[in-house]
C-alpha positions as CSV (number, residue, x, y, z in Angstrom):
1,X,5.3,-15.8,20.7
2,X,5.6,-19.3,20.7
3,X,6.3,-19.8,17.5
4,X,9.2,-17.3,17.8
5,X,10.4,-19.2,20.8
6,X,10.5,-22.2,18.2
7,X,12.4,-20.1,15.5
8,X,14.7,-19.3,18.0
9,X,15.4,-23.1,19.4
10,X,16.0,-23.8,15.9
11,X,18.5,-20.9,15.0
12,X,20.4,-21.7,18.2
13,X,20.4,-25.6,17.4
14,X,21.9,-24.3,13.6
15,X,24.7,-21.7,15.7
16,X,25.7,-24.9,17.8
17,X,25.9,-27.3,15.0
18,X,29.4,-28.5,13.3
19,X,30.4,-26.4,10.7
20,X,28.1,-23.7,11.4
21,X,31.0,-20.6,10.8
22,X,32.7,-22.6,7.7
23,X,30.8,-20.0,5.7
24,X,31.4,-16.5,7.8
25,X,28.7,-14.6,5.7
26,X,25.5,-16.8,6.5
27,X,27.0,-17.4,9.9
28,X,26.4,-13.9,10.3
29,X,23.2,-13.4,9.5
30,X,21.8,-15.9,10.9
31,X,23.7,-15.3,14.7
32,X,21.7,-11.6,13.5
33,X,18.6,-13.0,13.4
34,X,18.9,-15.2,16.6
35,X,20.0,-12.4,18.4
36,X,17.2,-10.2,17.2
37,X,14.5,-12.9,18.2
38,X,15.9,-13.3,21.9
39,X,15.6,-9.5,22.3
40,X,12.3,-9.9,21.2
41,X,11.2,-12.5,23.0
42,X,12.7,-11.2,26.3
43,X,11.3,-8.1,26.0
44,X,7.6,-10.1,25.1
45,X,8.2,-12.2,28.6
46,X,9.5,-9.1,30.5
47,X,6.0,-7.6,29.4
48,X,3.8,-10.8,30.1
49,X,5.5,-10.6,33.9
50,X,4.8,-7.2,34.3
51,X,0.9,-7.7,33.5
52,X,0.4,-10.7,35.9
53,X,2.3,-8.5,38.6
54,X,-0.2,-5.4,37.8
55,X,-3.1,-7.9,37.9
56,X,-2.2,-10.2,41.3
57,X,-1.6,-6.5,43.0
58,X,-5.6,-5.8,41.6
59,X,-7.2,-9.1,42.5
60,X,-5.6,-7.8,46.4
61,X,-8.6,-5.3,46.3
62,X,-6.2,-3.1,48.5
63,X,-7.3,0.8,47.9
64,X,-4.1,1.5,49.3
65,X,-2.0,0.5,46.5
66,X,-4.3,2.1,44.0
67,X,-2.0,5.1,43.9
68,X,0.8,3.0,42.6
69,X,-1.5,0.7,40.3
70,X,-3.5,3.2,38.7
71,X,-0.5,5.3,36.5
72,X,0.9,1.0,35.7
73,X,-1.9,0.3,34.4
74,X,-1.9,3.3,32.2
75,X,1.5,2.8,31.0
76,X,0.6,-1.4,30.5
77,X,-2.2,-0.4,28.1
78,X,0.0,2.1,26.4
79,X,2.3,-0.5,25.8
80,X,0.1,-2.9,24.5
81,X,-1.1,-0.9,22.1
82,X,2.2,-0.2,20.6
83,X,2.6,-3.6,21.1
84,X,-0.4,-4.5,18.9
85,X,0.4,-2.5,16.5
86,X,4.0,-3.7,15.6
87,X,2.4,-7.4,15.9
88,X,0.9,-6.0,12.5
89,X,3.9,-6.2,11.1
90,X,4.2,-9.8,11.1
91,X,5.2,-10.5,6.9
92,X,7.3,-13.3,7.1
93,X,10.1,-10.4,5.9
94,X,8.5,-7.3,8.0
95,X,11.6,-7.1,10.5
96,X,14.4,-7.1,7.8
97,X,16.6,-4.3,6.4
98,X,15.2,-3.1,3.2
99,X,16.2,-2.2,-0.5
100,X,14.6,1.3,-1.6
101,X,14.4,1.8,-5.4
102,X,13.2,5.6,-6.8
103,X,12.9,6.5,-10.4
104,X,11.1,9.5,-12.1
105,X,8.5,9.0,-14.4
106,X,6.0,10.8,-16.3
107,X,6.7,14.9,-15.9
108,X,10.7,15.5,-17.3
109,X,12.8,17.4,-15.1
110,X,9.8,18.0,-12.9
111,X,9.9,14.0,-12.1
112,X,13.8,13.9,-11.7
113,X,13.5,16.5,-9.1
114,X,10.4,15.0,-7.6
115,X,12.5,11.9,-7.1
116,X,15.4,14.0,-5.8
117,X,12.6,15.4,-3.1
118,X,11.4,12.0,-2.3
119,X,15.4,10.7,-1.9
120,X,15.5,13.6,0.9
121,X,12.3,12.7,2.5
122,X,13.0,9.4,3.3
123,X,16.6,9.5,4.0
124,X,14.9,12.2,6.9
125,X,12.2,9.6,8.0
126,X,14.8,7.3,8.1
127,X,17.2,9.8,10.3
128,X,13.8,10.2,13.0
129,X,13.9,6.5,13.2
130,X,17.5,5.9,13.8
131,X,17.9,4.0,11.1
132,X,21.3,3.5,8.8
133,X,21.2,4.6,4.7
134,X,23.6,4.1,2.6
135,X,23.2,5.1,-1.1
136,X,23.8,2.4,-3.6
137,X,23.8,3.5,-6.9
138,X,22.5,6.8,-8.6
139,X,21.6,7.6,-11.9
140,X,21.6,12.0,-11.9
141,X,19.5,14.2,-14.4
142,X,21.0,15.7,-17.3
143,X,19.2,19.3,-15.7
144,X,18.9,18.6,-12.4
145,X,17.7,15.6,-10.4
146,X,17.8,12.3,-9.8
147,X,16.4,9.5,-12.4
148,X,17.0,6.9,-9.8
149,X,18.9,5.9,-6.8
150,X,18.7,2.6,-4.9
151,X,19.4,2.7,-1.0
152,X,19.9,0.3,1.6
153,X,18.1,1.0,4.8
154,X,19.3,-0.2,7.9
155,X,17.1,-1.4,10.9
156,X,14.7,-3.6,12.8
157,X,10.8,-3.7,10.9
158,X,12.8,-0.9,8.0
159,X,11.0,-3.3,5.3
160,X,8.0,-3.4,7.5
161,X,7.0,0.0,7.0
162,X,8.7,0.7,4.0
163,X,6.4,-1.5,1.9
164,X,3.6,0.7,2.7
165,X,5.5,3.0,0.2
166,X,5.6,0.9,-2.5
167,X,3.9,2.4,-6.2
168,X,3.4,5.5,-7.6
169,X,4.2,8.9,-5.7
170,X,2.5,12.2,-7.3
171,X,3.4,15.6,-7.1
172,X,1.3,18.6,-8.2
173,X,3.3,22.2,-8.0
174,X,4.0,25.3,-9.6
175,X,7.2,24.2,-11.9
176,X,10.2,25.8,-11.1
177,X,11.6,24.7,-14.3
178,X,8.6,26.7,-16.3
179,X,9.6,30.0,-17.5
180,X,5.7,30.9,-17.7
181,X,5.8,29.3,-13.7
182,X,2.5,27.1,-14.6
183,X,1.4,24.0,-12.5
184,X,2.8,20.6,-13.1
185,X,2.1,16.9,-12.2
186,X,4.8,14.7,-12.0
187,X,5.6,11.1,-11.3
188,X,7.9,8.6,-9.1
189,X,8.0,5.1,-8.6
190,X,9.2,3.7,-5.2
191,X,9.8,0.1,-4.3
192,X,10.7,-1.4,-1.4
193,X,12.4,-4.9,-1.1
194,X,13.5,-6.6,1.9
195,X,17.0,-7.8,2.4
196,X,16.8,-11.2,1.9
197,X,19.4,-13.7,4.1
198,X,22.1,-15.3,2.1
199,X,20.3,-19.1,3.0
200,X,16.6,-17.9,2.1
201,X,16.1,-20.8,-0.1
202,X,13.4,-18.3,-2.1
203,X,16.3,-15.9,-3.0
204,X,19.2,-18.5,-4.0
205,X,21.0,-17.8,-7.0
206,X,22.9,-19.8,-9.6
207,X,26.4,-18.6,-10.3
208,X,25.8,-20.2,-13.9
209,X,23.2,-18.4,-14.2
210,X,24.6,-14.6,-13.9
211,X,27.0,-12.3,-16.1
212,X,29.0,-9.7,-13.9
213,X,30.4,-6.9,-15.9
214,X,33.1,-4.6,-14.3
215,X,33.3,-0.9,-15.1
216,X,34.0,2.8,-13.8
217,X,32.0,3.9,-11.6
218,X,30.5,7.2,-13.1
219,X,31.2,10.6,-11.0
220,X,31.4,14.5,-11.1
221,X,34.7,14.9,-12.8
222,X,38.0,16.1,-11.5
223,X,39.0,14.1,-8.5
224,X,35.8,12.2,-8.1
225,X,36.5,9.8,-11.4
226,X,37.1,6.7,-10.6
227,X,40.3,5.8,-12.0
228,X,39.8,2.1,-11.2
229,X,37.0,0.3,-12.3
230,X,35.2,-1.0,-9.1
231,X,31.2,-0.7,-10.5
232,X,30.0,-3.7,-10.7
233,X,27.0,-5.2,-13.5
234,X,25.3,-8.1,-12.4
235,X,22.6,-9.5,-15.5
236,X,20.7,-12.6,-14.2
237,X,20.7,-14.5,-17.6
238,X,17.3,-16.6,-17.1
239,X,14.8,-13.3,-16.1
240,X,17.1,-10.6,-17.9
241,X,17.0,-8.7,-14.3
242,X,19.7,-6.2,-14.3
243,X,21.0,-4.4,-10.9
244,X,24.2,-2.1,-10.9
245,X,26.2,-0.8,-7.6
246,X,28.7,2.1,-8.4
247,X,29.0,3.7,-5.3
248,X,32.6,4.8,-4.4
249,X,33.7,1.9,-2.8
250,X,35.3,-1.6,-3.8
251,X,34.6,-4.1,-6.4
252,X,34.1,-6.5,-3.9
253,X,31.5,-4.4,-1.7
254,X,29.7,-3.5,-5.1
255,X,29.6,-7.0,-5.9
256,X,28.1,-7.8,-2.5
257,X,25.6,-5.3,-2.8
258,X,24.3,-5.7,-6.1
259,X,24.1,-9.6,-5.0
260,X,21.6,-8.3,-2.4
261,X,19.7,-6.0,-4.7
262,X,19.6,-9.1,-7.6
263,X,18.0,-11.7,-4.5
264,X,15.3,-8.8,-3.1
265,X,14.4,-8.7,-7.0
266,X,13.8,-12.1,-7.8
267,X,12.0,-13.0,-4.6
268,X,10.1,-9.5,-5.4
269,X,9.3,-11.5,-9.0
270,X,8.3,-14.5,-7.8
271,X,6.1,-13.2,-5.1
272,X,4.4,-11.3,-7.8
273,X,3.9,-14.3,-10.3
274,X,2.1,-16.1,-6.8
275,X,0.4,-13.1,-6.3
276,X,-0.9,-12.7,-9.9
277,X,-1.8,-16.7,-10.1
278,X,-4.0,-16.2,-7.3
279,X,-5.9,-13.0,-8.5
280,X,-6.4,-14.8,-11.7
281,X,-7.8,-17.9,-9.4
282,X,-10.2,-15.4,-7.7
283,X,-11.1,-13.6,-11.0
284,X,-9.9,-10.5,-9.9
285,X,-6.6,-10.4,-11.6
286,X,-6.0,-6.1,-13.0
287,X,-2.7,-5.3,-14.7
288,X,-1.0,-2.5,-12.9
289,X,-0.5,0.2,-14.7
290,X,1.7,3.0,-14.6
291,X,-0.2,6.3,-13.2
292,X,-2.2,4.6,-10.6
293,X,-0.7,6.9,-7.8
294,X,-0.9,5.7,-4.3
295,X,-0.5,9.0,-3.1
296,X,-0.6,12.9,-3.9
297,X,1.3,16.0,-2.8
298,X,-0.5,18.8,-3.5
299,X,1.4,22.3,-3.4
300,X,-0.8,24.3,-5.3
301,X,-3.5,25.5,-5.8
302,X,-3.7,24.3,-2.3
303,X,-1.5,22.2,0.9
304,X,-2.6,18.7,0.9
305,X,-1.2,15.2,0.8
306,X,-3.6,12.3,0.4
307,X,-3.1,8.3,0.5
308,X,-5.6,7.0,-2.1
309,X,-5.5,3.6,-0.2
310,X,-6.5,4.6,3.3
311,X,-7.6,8.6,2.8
312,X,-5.4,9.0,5.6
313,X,-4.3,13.0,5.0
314,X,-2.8,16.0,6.4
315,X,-2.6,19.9,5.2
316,X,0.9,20.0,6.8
317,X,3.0,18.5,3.3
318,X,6.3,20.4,4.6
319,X,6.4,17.8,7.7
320,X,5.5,15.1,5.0
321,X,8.2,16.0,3.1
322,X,10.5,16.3,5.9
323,X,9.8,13.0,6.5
324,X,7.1,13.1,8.9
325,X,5.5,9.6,7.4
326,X,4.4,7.3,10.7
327,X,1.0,8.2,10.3
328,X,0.4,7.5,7.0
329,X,2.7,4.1,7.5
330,X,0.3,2.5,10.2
331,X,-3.1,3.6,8.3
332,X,-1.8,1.3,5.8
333,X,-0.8,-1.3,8.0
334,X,-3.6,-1.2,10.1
335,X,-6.0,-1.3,7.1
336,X,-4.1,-4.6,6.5
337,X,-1.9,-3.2,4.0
């Protein structure tokens, strides 16, 4: 807590500097982020009072007020372990707004509509949480499906516990696409990215260094074309990253977006050249490869879906798949994913 009290001194010293709104956009942000770390540490000094209360009224050794310390106490130590738990999510981007990134692999059609399935389930899980999605950009399948879609999710720790998502996503089913109806495995890839801040000097970008192309935005035909070109390209010339935003709304907003999709990328790549340097440091460097699921969904021959990182599991894949995934999220993160 301290050292969010600290954070916080400095933010406000930056919000009552000279200057500090002659750019509106990082003004923004960073008058979000103060205002997220006062709740925060309120609510943590609200809590702390509430203990030392609960504890003086103990040390009294009055039986009399047993009545009304027993069900506090109850409700203190509930709180504290909630509490404990989101102190797990402590990444020095865990409380941002987050960047999710599907795309079918391996399987055809069966993948497309796998990552059409995995679209619904976490725009649900995001829906439970009160969270805000917006999709960015979507790339359909010739036959049905989706061959990837990038969303922005909305809402305090949504990176947090969407990075226990990231890798390879499974499904094993009877094909609906099979004329003979035989079992299928298919494959999607999810990543998560947080929403970096404009000033995070890990994600800054050199103007000189991109190539924006402007185009129409590609939709269902008849009214839905786009009869103005408002997509927007964005190729980041030094790493050959490309990000697209197409959906339905100005140039301008597109441009924005795909500027936040490009910065969660590049601090994504640097973050994995670190982490890479340091395996190889530690001799335990392994090339990931494509097919090492993190997770199955199994709808036949048997109900079952399985996290091969924790072997957290449940029978119940229709509640999975509805968007029921808290449990598996804090078996990563208390593994120390």
């Amino acid at each position: 807590m301290p050292g969010k009290e600290a954070r916080l001194a400095e933010l406000d010293s930056r919000i009552n500097g000279a200057g500090f709104w002659n750019d509106p956009q990082v003004a923004q942000q960073v008058s979000k982020s103060a205002a997220g770390l006062r709740n925060e540490t309120d609510d943590w000094r609200g809590f702390e009072r509430r203990f030392h209360d609960a504890l003086e009224l103990a040390r009294l050794g009055d039986e009399s007020l047993r009545a009304e310390l027993d069900p506090e106490c109850t409700a203190i130590e509930q709180e504290l372990e909630q509490r404990s738990f989101k102190a797990m999510l402590s990444g020095p981007y865990d409380d941002d707004d987050a960047i999710l990134a599907l795309h079918a692999g391996a399987g055809g059609v069966d993948s497309m509509d796998w990552t059409g399935m995995l679209l619904r389930m976490f725009l649900r899980w995001a829906e439970r949480r009160g969270f805000t999605t917006e999709i960015l950009d979507t790339t359909e399948g010739e036959e049905a499906g989706i061959k990837s879609v990038t969303i922005a999710v909305g809402g305090r720790y949504a990176f947090g516990y969407l990075r226990s998502e990231k890798g390879v996503h499974r499904l094993v089913r009877l094909s609906p696409f099979d004329s003979a109806h035989r079992r299928h495995t298919s494959f999607a890839l999810v990543e998560a990215l947080p929403q970096v801040a404009l000033d995070d000097a890990e994600a800054l970008v050199d103007p000189a260094d991109l190539k924006v192309d402007v185009f129409r935005s590609s939709g269902a035909g008849g009214q839905n074309v786009q009869k103005n070109a408002t997509a927007i390209r964005i190729t980041h010339l030094p790493t050959g990253i490309v990000v697209t935003c197409q959906n339905e709304r100005s140039q301008t907003q597109n441009r924005e977006f795909a500027m936040r999709i490009l910065r969660a990328r590049l601090l994504q790549l640097k973050q994995a050249e670190r982490d890479d340097e340091i395996a190889v440091l530690r001799g335990e460097y392994t090339k990931a490869e494509w097919g090492s699921q993190i997770r199955s969904y199994v709808l036949h021959p048997y109900q079952m879906v399985k996290d091969h990182r924790t072997e957290h599991e449940t029978s119940n894949t229709q509640a999975v798949l509805d968007g029921d995934l808290d449990a598996f999220m804090e078996a990563y993160l208390r593994q120390g994913g």
